[in-house]
C-alpha positions, 0 to 999 in steps of 0.5 A: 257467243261470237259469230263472225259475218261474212258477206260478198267475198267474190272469190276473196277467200284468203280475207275470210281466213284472217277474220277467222285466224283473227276473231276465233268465232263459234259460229260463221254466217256468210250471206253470199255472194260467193257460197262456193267460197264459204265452202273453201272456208268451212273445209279450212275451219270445219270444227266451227258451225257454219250458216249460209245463203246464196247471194245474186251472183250465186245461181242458186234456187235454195232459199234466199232468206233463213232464220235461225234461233241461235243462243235464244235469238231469233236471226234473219239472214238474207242477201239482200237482193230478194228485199232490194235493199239497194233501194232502201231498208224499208222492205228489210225491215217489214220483213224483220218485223213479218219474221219477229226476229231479233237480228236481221243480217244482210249483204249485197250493197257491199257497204257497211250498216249498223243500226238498231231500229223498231226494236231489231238489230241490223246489220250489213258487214260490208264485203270482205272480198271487194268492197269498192266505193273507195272502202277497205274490206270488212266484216261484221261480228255479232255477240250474242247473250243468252238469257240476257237479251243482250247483242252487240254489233259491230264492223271491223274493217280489214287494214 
């Protein structure tokens, strides 16, 4: 299974169309930072499932942090504001560990992070809206391997 990870599009809807058009994912996960724009997207694309969570900037009062079981995987999916990951991963990774989750994905620091650590994936994709820090646009993509444990984790940037 593909899924494609989006994370603080800032109202940059039209980059989360080309990863769409370009990836052909099965499922989409935004991490917020817009949740209105993933919105925007999924009445673009709404045969594919979408997943998402509110970020910082979306004044919302749902839930900042989820955890799904896709394809047998267990996938924390948070902004990263509530964990402070500006400060650093340690919080995130408790919290991956509390969770026993396979995948833990997050946004927030608009730069991209990739890395298997303690036996859970982690991933950041970076924003696909407004990177800043002198980086291009990007976003993640996920292959999930049913019954063989197996994912794949990458960021792809947005020339």
């Amino acid at each position: 299974m593909k899924l494609l990870i989006l994370s603080d599009s800032h109202g940059n809807v039209d980059n989360m169309v080309l990863a769409v058009i370009k990836e052909k994912p099965d499922m989409i996960l935004h991490l917020g930072d817009c949740m209105a724009d993933a919105r925007q997207l999924h009445k673009r694309f709404p045969e594919i499932p979408m997943e998402g969570v509110p970020g910082n900037c979306d004044c919302s009062m749902d839930m900042p942090e989820r955890t799904l079981l896709v394809e047998g995987f267990r996938i924390l999916m948070l902004h990263g504001h509530s964990r402070n990951v500006k400060a650093g991963y340690l919080n995130l990774e408790m919290a991956a560990r509390e969770k026993e989750v396979d995948l833990a994905l997050f946004g927030h620091t608009h730069r991209g992070f990739c890395e298997y650590h303690n036996g859970t994936r982690f991933l950041n994709p970076g924003s696909i809206g407004s990177p800043g820090y002198g980086a291009k646009p990007s976003y993640g993509l996920v292959f999930l391997e049913e019954g063989s444990g197996k994912i794949e984790t990458s960021i792809v940037n947005i020339d």
